[in-house]
C-alpha positions as CSV (number, residue, x, y, z in Angstrom):
1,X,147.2,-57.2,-201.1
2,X,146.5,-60.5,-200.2
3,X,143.8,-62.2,-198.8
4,X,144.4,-62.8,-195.3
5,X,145.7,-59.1,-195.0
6,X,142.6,-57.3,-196.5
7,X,140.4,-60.0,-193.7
8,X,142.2,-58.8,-191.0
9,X,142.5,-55.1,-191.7
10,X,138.7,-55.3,-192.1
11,X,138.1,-57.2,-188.5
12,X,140.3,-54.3,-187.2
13,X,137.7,-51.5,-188.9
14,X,134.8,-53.3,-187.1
15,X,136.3,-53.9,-183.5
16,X,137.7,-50.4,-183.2
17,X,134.4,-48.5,-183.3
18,X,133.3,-51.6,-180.7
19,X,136.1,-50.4,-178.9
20,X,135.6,-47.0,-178.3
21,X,131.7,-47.0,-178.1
22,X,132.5,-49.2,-174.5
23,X,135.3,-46.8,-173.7
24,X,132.6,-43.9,-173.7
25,X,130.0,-46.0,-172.0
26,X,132.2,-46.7,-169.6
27,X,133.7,-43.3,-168.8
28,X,130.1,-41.9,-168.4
29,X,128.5,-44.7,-165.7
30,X,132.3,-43.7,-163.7
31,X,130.7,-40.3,-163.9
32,X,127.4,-41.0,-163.0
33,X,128.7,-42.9,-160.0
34,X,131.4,-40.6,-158.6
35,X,128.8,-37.5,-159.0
36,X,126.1,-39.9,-157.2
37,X,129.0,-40.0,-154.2
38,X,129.7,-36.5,-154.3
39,X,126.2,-35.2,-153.7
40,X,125.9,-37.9,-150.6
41,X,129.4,-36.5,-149.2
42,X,127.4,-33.1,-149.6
43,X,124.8,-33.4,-147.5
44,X,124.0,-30.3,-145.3
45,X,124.8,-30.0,-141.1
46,X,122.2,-29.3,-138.7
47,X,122.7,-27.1,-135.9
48,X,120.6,-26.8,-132.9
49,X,121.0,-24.7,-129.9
50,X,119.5,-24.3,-126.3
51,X,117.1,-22.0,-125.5
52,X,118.2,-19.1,-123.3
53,X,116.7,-18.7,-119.7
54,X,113.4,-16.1,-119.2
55,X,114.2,-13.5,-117.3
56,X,112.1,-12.7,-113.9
57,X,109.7,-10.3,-113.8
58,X,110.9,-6.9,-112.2
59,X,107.9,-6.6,-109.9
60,X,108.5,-10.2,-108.6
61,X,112.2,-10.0,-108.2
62,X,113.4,-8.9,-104.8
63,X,116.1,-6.4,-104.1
64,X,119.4,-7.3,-105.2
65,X,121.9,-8.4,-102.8
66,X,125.4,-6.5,-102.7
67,X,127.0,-9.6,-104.2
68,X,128.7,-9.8,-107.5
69,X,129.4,-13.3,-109.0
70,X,131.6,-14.5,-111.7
71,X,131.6,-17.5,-113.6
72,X,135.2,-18.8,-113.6
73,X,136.1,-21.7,-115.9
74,X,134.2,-25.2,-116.3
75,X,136.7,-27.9,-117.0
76,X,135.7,-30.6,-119.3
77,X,136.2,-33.4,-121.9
78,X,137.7,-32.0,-125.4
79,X,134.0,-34.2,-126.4
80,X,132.2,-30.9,-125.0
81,X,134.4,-28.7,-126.4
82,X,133.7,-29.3,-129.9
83,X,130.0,-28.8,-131.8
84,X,129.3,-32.4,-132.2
85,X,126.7,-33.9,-130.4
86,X,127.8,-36.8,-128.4
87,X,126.0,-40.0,-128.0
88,X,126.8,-43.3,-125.9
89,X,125.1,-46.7,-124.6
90,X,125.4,-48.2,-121.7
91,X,128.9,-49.3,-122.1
92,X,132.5,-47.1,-122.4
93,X,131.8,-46.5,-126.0
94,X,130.6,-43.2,-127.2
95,X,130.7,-41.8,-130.6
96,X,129.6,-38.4,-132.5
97,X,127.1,-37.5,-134.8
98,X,128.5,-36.2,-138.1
99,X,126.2,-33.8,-139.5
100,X,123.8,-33.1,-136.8
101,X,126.0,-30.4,-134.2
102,X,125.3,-27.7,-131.9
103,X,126.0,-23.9,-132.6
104,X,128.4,-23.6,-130.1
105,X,130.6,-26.2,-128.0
106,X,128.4,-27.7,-125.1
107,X,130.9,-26.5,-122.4
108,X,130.2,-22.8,-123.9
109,X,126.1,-22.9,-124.5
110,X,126.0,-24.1,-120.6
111,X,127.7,-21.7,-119.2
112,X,126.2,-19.1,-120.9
113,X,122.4,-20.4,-120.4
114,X,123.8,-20.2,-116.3
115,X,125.1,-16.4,-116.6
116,X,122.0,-15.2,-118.3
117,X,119.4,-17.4,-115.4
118,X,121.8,-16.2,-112.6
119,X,121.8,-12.7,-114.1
120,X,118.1,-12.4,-115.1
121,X,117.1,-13.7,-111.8
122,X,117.7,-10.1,-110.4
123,X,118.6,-11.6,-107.0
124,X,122.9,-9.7,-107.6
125,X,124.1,-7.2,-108.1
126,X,126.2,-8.1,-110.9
127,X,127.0,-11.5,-113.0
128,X,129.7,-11.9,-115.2
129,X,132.6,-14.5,-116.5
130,X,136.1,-14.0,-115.6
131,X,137.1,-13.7,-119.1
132,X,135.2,-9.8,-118.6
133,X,137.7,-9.0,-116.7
134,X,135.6,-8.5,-114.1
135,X,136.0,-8.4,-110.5
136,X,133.5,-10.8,-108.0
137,X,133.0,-11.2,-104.5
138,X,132.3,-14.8,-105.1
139,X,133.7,-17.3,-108.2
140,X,131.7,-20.2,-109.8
141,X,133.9,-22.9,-111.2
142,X,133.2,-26.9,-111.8
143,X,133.6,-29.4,-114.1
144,X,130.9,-30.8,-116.9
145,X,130.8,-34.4,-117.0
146,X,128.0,-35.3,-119.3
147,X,125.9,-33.8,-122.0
148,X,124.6,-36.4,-124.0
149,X,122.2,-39.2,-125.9
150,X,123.0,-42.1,-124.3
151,X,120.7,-45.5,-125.4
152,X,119.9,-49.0,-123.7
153,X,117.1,-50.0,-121.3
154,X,116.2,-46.3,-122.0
155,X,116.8,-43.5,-123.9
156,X,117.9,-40.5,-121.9
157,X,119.4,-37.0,-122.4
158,X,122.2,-37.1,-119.5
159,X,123.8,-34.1,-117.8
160,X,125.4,-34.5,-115.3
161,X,128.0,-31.7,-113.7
162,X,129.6,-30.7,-110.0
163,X,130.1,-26.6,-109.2
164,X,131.5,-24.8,-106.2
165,X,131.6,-21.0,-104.7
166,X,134.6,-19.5,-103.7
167,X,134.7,-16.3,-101.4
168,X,137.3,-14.0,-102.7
169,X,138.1,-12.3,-99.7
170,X,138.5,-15.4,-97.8
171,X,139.4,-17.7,-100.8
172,X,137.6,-20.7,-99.1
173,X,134.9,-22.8,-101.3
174,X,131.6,-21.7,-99.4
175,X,129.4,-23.7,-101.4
176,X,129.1,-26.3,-103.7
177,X,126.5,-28.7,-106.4
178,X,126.4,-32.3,-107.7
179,X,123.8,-32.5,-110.4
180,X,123.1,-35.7,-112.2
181,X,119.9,-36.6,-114.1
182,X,118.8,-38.6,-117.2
183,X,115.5,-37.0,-119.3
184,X,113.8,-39.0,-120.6
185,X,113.6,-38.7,-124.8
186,X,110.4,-39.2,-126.4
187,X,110.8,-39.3,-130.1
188,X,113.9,-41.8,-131.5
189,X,115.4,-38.5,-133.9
190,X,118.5,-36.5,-133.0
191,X,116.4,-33.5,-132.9
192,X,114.4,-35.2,-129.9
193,X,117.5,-35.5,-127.9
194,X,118.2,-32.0,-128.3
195,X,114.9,-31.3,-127.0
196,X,115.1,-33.5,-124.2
197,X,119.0,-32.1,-123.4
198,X,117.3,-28.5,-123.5
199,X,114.9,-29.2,-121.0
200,X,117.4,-30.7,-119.0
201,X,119.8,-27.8,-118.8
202,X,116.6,-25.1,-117.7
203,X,116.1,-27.5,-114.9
204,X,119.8,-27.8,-114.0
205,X,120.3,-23.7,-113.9
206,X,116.6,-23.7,-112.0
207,X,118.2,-26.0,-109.2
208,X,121.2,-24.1,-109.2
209,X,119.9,-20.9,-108.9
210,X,117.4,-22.1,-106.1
211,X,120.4,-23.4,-104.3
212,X,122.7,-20.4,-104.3
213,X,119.7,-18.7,-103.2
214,X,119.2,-20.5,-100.1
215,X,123.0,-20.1,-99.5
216,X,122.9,-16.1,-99.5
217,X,119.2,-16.5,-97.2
218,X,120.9,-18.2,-94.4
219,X,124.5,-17.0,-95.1
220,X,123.3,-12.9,-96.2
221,X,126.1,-10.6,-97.7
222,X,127.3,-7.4,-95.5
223,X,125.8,-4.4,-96.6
């Protein structure tokens, strides 16, 4: 063998284990960094949820009227009908949170917060949603508009959401309800807003219920 062959088999004996030490190096740091990305990518949802109405007391409660409402349907942006919580500025744009969602759809939690405070006021006879398969003297129905963070010379929980009555008997719309009202937020988390959208809703289904309640005072069902 001569020479120059024997110099470069040895050169190839020393750069081969080079070689293959960085191939191993570098097959465990693409390791450590796509397991670094896959525990980020797995970070855990938060779901939050309003709280549900207090009932009245039964001594305070006056007799119930001979009225039975339903809750019909609430028409709203396909935003409210998913469980991601919605936040906007000032401006058009709006956007949703990733991991930080209610338990239901918005559209669904409000409605249902508004059956249990009309039907634990004890004021009817019966309340129930359509989708019962009930039957009503009287449908609710309306149309949610906002229900969420929205940042810029404040930050504000907004809700804001029209209803209407209908008579069945007569089908005309007897009464209706524009609500429209920003709470104020007082911490800068997503959990605040939350709060702050809470609070809002039990004062929404308060007016409400006040409202209707003047309605069947001056306008009182046939017994």
């Amino acid at each position: 063998m001569s020479s120059a062959m024997r110099t470069i088999l040895k050169r190839n004996d020393e750069v081969a284990p080079m070689t293959g030490t960085k191939t191993v190096i570098t097959l465990c740091l693409l390791f450590v960094v796509l397991f670094a990305f896959g525990c980020g990518a797995a970070r855990p949802s938060k779901y939050y949820q309003l709280t549900p109405p207090s009932p009245s007391s039964a001594s305070a409660a006056p007799e119930p009227m001979a009225v039975t409402l339903l809750l019909g349907p609430i028409y709203t942006s396909h935003l409210y009908r998913e469980d991601r919580i919605v936040y906007s500025s000032e401006s058009l744009q709006m956007g949703t949170y990733e991991t930080e969602r209610w338990s239901e759809p918005p559209v669904e939690m409000f409605r249902d917060v508004l059956v249990r405070k009309l039907r634990g006021s004890g004021r009817y006879r019966d309340v129930n949603t359509m989708r019962s398969g009930g039957r009503g003297d009287f449908v609710l129905r309306g149309r949610l508009y906002d229900f969420k963070e929205v940042t810029g010379k404040s930050f504000a929980a907004r809700l804001s959401f029209e209803l209407e009555m209908r008579e069945m008997k007569s089908n005309a719309t007897v009464w209706s309800h524009v609500y429209n009202y920003d709470e104020p937020v007082s911490g800068k988390d997503v959990a605040s807003v939350v709060a702050a959208l809470d609070r809002n809703v039990q004062r929404a289904t308060n007016e409400v219920a006040a409202s209707l309640d003047q309605y069947f005072s001056a306008h009182p069902p046939a017994k």
